[in-house]
N, C-alpha and C positions, 0 to 999 in steps of 0.2 A: 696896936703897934706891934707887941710880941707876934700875934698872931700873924699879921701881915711878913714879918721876917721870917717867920718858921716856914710860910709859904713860899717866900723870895728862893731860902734856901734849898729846900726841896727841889724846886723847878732847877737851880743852878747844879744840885747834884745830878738831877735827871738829866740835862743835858751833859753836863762831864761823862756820865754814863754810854750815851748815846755817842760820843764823840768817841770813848775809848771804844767803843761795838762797832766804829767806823775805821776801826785801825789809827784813831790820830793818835800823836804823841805828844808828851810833855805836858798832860792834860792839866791844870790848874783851875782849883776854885777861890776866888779871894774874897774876904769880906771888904767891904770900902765905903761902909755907911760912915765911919768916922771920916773920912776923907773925902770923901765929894758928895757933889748935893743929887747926882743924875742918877744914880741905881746904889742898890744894896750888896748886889756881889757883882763882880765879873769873873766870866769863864774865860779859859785861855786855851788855846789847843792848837796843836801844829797838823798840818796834813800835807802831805806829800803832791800833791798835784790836783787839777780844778776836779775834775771830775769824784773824787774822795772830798773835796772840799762841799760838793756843790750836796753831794750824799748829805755828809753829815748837816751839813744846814736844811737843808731839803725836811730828815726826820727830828730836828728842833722844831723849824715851822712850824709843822703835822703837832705834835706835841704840844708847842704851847698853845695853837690853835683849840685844839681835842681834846687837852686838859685842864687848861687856863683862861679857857676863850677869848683868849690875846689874837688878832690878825696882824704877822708879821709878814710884809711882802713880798714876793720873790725878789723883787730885783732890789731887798735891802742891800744895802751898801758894799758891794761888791769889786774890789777895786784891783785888776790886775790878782797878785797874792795873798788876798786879805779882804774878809768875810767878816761882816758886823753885822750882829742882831741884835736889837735893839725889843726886850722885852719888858717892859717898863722896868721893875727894880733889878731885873737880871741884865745885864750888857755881855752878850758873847762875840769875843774875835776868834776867827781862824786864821791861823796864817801859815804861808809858805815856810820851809824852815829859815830862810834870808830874809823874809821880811819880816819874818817875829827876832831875831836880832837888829835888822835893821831900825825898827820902830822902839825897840825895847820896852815894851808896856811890863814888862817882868821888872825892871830897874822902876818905871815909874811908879809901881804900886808896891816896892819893894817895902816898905811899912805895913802893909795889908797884913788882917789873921788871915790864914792859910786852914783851908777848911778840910776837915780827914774825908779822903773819898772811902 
């Protein structure tokens, strides 16, 4: 159990990592094993336009794939402004800077520990 979190976490800072080396902003790691039952962290991160979007998710896949041996799809859930990966206990959104207020996943997990990058 430890173990498996220590790993969860890890991959969620490697990808905060990756995301701030993509120019995103607002990069956020949250724990949310106490609050929901689907993943142990989510990652949060703003980007600027698809093509910075498509990057930063692009070098997550490659990574969890090459690190983790997780197979995350290309065409994970890609909707308009907003990029979901789905790595088993890690959950990462991208989002446009209007559809990361618009959704406000930042208020919904506003109880989350906040994890030091």
């Amino acid at each position: 159990e430890e173990t498996q979190d220590a790993q969860a976490r890890k991959m969620a800072i490697e990808f905060a990592v990756i995301a701030d080396d993509t120019r995103a902003v607002e990069v956020q790691v949250l724990s949310v094993a106490k609050s929901v039952f689907y993943a142990r962290y989510v990652v949060l991160a703003t980007a600027f336009n698809r093509p910075q979007m498509n990057a930063c998710c692009a070098k997550m896949r490659e990574l969890a794939n090459e690190a983790y041996g997780l197979t995350v799809p290309k065409s994970a859930a890609q909707v308009g402004d907003w990029a979901c990966l789905d790595c088993a206990d890690v959950v990462v959104h991208v989002f446009s800077p209007n559809s990361r207020t618009h959704y406000d996943l930042d208020g919904l997990y506003k109880g989350a520990e906040r994890v030091e990058l």
